[in-house]
N, C-alpha and C positions, 0 to 999 in steps of 0.2 A: 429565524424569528417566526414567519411562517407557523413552523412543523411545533412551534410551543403552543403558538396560540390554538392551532385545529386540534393539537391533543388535551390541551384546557379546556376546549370544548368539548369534545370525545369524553371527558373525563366527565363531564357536569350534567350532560344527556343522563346516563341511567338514575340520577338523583332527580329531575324533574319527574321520571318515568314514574317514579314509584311517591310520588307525590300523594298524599291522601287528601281526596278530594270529597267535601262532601256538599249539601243542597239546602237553600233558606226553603224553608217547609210552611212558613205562616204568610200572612199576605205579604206585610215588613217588617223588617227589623231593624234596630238599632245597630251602625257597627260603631263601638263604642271607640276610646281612644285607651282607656283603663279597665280592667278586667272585675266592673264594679257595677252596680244597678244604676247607682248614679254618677257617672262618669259623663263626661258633655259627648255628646253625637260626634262622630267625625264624618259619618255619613248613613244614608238610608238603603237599603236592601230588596228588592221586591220577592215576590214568590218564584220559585225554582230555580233563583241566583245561583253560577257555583263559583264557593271558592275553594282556596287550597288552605289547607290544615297545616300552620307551620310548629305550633305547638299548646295543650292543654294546662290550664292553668283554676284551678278550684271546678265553679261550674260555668267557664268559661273557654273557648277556642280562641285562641291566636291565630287568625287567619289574613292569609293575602289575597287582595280583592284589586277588581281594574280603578277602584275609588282608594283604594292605599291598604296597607297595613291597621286590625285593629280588632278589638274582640267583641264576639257575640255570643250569647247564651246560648248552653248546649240547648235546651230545649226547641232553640229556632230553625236548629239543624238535623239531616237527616242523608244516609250513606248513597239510598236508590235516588236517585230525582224523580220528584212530586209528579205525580199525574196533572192534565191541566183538568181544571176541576171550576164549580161555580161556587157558589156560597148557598145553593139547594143541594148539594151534593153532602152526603154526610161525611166526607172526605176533608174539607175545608174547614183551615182553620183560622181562625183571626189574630191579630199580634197582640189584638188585648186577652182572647182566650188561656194564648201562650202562658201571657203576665200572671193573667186571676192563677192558674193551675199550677202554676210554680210556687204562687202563695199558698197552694191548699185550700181556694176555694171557686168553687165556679158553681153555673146555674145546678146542676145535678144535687151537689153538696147544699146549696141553698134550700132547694126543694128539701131534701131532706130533713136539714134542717128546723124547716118549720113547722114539717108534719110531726115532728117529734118535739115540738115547743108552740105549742096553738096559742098559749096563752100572751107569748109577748109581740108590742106593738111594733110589726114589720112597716106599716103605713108611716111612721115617726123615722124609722132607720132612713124606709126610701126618700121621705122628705129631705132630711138631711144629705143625704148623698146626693139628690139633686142642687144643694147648697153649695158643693164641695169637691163638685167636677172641675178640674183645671185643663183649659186647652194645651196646655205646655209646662205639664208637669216640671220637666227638668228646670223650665227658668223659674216658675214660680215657689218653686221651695230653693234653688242655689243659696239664698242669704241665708234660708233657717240651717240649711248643712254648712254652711261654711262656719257659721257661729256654732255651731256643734261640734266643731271639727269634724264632721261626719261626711262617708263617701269617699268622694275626692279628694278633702278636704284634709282626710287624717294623720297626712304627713308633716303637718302645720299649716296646712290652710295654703292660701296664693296671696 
């Protein structure tokens, strides 16, 4: 009984070996439970976490973490580990940079933006967006996706 189980192990070793491992590259992240933007949390991530790669799913990673099983955006990840860096450093990146850039837009895109649209009222945008900040995104829209069936939701809802 012994000689099954150390060969079960024997046998399980080169499969952890060749494990693809990669590094949370932004300050945090979300590790989601469903391989979806809005998917509820199942836990948070800091800068230069590693986990293990068990499998890719759209633009999402299935990975194993010491906080469980669960998916994060490939954008949050990266194969070298992160240098420790500061937030003066041009190296740093923030989880909402991640977010804006995977939307297609962030400060760069802004700027430009405007320089090539002088005429419309950015002062009115920024107002509103300061209206329209939520501390907890994911809880404060859940009813409007669920009633959308959107998200999480789209299997028929919970």
């Amino acid at each position: 009984m012994k000689r099954i189980v150390v060969c079960f192990i024997l046998m399980l070793l080169p499969l952890s070996l060749w494990a693809e491992v990669r590094h949370v590259q932004v300050e945090k992240t979300r590790l989601l439970k469903k391989p979806t933007s809005f998917s509820p949390v199942a836990a948070t991530l800091n800068y230069r976490t590693a986990v293990e790669v068990v499998s890719k799913q759209g633009g999402f990673y299935c990975v194993q973490t010491k906080q469980g099983r669960g998916y994060i955006s490939e954008a949050s990840l990266t194969v070298k580990q992160p240098k420790f860096s500061s937030k003066l450093s041009g190296e740093y990146v923030s989880s909402e940079e991640v977010a804006t850039a995977t939307k297609g837009f962030n400060a760069q895109v802004e700027s430009e933006y405007r320089k090539s649209n002088p005429n419309l009222q950015y002062a009115v945008v920024d107002q509103i967006e300061s209206h329209t900040h939520y501390a907890n995104p994911q809880t404060a829209f859940s009813a409007f996706r669920k009633q959308g069936k959107l998200g999480e939701f789209q299997g028929g809802g919970e």
